[in-house]
VEXKOLZA-432049 format. One record per residue (C-alpha): y, z, x; residue in three letters. Coordinates in pm, 1 decimal, always signed. Layout:
VEXKOLZA-432049
+----------+----------+----------+--------+
|    north |       up |     east | residu |
+----------+----------+----------+--------+
|        Y |        Z |        X |    ala |
...
+----------+----------+----------+--------+
END
This chain:
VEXKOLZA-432049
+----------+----------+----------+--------+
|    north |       up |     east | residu |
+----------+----------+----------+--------+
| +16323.6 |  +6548.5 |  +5193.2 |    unk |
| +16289.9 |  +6567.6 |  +4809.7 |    unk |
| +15985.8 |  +6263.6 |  +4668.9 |    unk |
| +16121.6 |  +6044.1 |  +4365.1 |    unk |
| +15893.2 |  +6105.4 |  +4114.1 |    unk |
| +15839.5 |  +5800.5 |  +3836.5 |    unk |
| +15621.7 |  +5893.8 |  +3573.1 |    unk |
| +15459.9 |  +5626.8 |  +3344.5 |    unk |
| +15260.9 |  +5759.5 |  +3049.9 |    unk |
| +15308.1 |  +5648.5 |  +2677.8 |    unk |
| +15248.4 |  +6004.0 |  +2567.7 |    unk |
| +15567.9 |  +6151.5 |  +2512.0 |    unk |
| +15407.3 |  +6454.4 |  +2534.3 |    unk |
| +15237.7 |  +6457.2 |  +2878.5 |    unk |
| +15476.1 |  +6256.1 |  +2985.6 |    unk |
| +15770.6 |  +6492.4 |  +2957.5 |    unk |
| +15536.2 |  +6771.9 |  +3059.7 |    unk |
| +15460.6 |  +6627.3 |  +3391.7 |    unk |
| +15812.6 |  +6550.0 |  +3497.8 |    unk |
| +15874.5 |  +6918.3 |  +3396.4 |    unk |
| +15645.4 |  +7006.7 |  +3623.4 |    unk |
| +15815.2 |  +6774.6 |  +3883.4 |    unk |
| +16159.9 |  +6916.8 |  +3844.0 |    unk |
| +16013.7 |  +7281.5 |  +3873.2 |    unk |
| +15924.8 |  +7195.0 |  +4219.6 |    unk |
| +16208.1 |  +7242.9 |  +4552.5 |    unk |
| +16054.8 |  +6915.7 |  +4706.5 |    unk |
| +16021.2 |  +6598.2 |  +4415.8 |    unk |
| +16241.6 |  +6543.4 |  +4163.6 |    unk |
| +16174.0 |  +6300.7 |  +3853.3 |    unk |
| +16374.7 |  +6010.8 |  +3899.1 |    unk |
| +16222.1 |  +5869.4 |  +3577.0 |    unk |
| +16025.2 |  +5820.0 |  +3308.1 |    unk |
| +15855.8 |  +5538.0 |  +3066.9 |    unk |
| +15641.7 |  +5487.8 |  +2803.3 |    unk |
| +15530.1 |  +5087.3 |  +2874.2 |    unk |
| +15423.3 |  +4853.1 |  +3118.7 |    unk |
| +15789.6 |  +4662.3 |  +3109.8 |    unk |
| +15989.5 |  +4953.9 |  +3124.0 |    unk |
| +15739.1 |  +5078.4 |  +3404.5 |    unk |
| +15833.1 |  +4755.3 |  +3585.6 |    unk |
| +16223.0 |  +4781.1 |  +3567.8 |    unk |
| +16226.3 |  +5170.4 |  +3685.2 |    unk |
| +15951.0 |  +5052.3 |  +3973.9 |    unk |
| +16192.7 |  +4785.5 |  +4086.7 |    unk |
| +16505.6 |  +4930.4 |  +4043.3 |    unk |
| +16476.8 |  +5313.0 |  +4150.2 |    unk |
| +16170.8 |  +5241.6 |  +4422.9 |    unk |
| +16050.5 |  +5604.4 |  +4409.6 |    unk |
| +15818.2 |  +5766.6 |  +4693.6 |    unk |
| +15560.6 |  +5833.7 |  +4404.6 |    unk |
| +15421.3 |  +5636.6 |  +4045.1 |    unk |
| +15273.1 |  +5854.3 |  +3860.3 |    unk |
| +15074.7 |  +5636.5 |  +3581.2 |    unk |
| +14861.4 |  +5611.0 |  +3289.3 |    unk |
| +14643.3 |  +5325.4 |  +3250.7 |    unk |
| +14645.0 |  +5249.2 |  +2870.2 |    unk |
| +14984.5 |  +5131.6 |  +2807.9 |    unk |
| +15095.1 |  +4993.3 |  +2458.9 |    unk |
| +15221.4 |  +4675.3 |  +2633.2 |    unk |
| +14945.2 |  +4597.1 |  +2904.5 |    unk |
| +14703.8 |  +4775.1 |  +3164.7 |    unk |
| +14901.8 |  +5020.7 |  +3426.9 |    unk |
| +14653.3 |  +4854.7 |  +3688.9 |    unk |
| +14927.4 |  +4544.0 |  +3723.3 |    unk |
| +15224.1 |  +4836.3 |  +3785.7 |    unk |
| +14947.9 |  +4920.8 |  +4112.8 |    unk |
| +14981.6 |  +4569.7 |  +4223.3 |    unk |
| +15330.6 |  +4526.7 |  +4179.2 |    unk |
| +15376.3 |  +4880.2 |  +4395.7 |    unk |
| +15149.1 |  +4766.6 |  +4643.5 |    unk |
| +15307.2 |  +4427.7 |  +4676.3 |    unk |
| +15644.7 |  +4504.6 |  +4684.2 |    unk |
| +15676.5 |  +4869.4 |  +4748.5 |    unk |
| +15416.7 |  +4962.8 |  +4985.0 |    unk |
| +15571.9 |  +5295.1 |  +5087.4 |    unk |
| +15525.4 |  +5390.1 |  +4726.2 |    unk |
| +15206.2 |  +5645.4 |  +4707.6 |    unk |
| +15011.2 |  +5538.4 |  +4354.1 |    unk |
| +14846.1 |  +5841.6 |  +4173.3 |    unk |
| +14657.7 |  +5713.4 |  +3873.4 |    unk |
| +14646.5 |  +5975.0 |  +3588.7 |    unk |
| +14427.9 |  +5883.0 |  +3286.5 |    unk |
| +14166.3 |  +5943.0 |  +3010.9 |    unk |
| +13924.0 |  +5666.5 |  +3179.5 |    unk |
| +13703.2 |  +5792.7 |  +3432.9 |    unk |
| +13442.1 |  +5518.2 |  +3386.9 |    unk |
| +13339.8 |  +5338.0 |  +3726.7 |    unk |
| +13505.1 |  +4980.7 |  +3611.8 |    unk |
| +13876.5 |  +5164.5 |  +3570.6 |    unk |
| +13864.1 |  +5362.4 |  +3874.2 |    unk |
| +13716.0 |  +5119.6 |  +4102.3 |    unk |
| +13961.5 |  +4857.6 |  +3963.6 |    unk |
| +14240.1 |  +5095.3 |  +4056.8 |    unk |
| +14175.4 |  +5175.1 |  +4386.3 |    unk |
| +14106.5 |  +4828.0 |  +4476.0 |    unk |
| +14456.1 |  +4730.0 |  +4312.8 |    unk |
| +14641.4 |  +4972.3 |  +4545.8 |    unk |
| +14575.0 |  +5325.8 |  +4365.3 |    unk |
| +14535.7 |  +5607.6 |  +4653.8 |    unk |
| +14489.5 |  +5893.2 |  +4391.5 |    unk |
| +14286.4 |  +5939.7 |  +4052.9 |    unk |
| +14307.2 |  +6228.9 |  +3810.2 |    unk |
| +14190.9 |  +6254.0 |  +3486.2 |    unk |
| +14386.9 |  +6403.6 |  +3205.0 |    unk |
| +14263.5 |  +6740.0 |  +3140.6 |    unk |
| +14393.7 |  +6816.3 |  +3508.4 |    unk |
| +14693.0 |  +7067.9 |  +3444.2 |    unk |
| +15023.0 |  +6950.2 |  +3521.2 |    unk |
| +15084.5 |  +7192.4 |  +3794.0 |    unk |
| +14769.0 |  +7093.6 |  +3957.2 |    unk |
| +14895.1 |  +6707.2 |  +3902.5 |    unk |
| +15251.8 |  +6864.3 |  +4134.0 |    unk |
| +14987.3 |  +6998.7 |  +4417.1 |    unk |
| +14781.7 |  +6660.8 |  +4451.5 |    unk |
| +15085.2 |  +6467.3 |  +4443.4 |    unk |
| +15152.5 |  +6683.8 |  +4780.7 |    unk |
| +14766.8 |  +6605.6 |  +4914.0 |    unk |
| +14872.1 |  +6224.0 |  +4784.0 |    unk |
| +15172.9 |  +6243.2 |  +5021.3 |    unk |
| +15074.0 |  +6381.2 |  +5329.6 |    unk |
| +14792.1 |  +6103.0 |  +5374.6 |    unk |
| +14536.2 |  +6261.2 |  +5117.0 |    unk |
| +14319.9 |  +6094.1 |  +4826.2 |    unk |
| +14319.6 |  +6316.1 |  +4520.2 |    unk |
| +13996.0 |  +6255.6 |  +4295.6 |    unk |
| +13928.6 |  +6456.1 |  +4044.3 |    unk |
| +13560.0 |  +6608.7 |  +4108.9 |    unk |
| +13363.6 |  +6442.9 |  +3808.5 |    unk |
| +13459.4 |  +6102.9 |  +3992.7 |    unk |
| +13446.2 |  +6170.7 |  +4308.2 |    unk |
| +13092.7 |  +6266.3 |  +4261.1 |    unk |
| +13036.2 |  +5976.3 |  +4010.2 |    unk |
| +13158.1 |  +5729.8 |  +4310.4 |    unk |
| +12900.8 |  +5946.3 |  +4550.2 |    unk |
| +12619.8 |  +5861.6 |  +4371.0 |    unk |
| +12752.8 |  +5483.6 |  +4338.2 |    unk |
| +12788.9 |  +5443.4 |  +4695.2 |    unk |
| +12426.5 |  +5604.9 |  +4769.1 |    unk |
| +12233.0 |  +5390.0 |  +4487.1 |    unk |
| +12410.5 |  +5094.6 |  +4628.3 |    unk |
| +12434.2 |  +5125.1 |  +4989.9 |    unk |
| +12506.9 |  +4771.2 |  +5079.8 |    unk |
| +12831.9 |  +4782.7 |  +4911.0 |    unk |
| +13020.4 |  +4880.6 |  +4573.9 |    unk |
| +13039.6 |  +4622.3 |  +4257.6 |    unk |
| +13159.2 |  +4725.1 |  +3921.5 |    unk |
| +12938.8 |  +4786.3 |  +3654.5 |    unk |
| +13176.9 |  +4523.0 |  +3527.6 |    unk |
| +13109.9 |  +4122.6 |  +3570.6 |    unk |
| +13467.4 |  +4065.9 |  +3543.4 |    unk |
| +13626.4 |  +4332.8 |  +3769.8 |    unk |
| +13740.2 |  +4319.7 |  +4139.5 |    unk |
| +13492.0 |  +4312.1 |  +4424.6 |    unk |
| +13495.5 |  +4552.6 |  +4709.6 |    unk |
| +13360.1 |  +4495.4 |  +4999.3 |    unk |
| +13234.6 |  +4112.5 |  +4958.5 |    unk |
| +13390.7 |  +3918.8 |  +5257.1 |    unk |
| +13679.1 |  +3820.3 |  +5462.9 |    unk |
| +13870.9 |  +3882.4 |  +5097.1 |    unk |
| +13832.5 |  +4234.4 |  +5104.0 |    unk |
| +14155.6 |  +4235.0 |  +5341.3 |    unk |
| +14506.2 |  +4131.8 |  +5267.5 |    unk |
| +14640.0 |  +3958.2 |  +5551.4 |    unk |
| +14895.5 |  +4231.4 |  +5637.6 |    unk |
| +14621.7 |  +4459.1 |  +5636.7 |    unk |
| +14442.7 |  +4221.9 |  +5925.5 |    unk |
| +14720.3 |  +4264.5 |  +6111.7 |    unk |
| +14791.2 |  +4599.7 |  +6079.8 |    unk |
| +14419.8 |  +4678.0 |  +6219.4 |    unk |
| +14433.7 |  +4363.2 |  +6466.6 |    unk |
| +14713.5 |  +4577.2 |  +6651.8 |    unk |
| +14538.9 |  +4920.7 |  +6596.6 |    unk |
| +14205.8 |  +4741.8 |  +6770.2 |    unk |
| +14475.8 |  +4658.1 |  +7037.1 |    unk |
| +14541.1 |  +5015.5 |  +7129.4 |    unk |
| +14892.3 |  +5038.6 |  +6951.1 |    unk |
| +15008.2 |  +5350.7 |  +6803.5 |    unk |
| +15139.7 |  +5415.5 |  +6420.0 |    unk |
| +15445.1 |  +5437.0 |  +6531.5 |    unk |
| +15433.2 |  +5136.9 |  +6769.6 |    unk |
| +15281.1 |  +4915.7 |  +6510.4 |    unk |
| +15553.5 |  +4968.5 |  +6260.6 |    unk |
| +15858.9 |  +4812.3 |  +6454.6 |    unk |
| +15631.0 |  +4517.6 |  +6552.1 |    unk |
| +15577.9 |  +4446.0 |  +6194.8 |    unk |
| +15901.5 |  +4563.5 |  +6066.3 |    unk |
| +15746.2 |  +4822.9 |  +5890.0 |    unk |
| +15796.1 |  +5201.2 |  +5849.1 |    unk |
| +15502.4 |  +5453.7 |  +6017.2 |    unk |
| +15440.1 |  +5572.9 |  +5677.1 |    unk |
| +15385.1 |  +5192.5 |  +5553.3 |    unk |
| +15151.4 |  +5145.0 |  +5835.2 |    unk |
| +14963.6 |  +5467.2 |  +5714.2 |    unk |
| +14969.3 |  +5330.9 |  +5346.4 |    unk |
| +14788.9 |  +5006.2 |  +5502.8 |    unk |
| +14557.3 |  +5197.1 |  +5715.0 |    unk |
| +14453.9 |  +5414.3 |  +5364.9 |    unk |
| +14417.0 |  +5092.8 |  +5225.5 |    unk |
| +14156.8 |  +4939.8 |  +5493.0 |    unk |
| +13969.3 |  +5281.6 |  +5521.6 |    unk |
| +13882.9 |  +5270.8 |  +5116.5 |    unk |
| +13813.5 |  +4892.5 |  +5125.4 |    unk |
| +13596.6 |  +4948.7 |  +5457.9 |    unk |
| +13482.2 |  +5274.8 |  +5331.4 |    unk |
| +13518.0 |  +5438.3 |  +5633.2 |    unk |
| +13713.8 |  +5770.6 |  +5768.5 |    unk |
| +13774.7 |  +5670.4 |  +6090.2 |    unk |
| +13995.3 |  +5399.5 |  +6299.3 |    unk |
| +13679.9 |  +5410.5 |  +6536.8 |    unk |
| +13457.7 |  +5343.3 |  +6243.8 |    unk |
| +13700.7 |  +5046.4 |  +6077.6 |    unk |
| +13739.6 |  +4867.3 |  +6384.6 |    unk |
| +13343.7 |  +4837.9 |  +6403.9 |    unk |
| +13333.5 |  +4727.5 |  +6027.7 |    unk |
| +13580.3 |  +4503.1 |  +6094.6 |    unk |
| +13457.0 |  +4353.8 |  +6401.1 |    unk |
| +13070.8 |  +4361.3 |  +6227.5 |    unk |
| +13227.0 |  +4164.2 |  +5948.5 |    unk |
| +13433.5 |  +3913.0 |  +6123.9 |    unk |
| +13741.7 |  +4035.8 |  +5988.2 |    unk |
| +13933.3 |  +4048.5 |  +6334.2 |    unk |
| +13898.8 |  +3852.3 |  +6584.6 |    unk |
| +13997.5 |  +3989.5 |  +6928.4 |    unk |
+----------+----------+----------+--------+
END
């Protein structure tokens, strides 16, 4: 199956060189491209591709509310963030919004194509300098992860850390269901359930259902 691509950069530029790179490929295909956070919106509710590709400095507003809207209403929709910021506040604000994937500009647009693949088959692309960055966050600060800024989204504080779907996507995991047994009983596709379960493993900040079930559980966040 070929992925819909949508590519959301104000760039010209990068932009065109990235869905280049997309149509190069046998398996994704660009399905579109914009340059701001409105257009971003219309082609995100109208075309529903299996990817967003998106910059975070838009002319028109922040490409962290395109990650909500995805996650809200298109939660099959894999999010790869691509962008000059690689401070903590942006990525962390990212992820927490719905982002699975973070790259930083200077990646080559070929490499972008790979990690879209790692993005798609249940991966979490981070470009090294972050990944190491949130490393060294998560060892200084081992009770949890805040922002270096006042105003940004919390992780880990509370009950709020889950979205109620989420809840009962791991309620029925905790049960014993399967992926693909969970998805029917929430009217969901297995890949949404994955998306959810990617979701409650970065806000958990674990790697395994074993491991988020005891979180959850040591947290209160379930009750069984």
């Amino acid at each position: 199956m070929t992925l819909r691509i949508l590519v959301v950069d104000d760039d010209p530029s990068l932009r065109q060189g990235f869905i280049d790179a997309v149509d190069s490929t046998r398996d994704m295909s660009a399905v579109g491209g914009a340059a701001t956070l409105a257009e971003g919106l219309h082609l995100l509710r109208t075309l529903r591709p299996d990817v967003l590709l998106v910059d975070l400095g838009l002319p028109d507003g922040n490409g962290i509310e395109l990650i909500k809207f995805a996650a809200r209403h298109h939660p099959d929709c894999d999010v790869m963030v691509i962008s000059v910021f690689g401070d903590e506040y942006h990525v962390l604000a990212s992820l927490v919004a719905g982002a699975t994937g973070y790259l930083l500009k200077d990646a080559r647009a070929s490499e972008i194509v790979e990690q879209v693949r790692v993005l798609r088959s249940g991966g979490s692309p981070i470009s090294a300098v972050i990944a190491r960055q949130l490393l060294l966050r998560f060892v200084a600060t081992a009770g949890g992860v805040a922002p270096a800024n006042p105003d940004g989204p919390e992780l880990l504080n509370g009950e709020s850390s889950l979205s109620p779907r989420e809840r009962e996507v791991l309620l029925l995991c905790a049960k014993g269901y399967s992926y693909e047994e969970v998805g029917p009983m929430l009217g969901i596709s297995r890949h949404t359930v994955t998306t959810f379960v990617k979701r409650i493993y970065r806000k958990l900040q674990v790697h395994s259902k074993t491991e988020a079930l005891y979180e959850a559980r040591l947290r209160r966040l379930i009750d069984e």
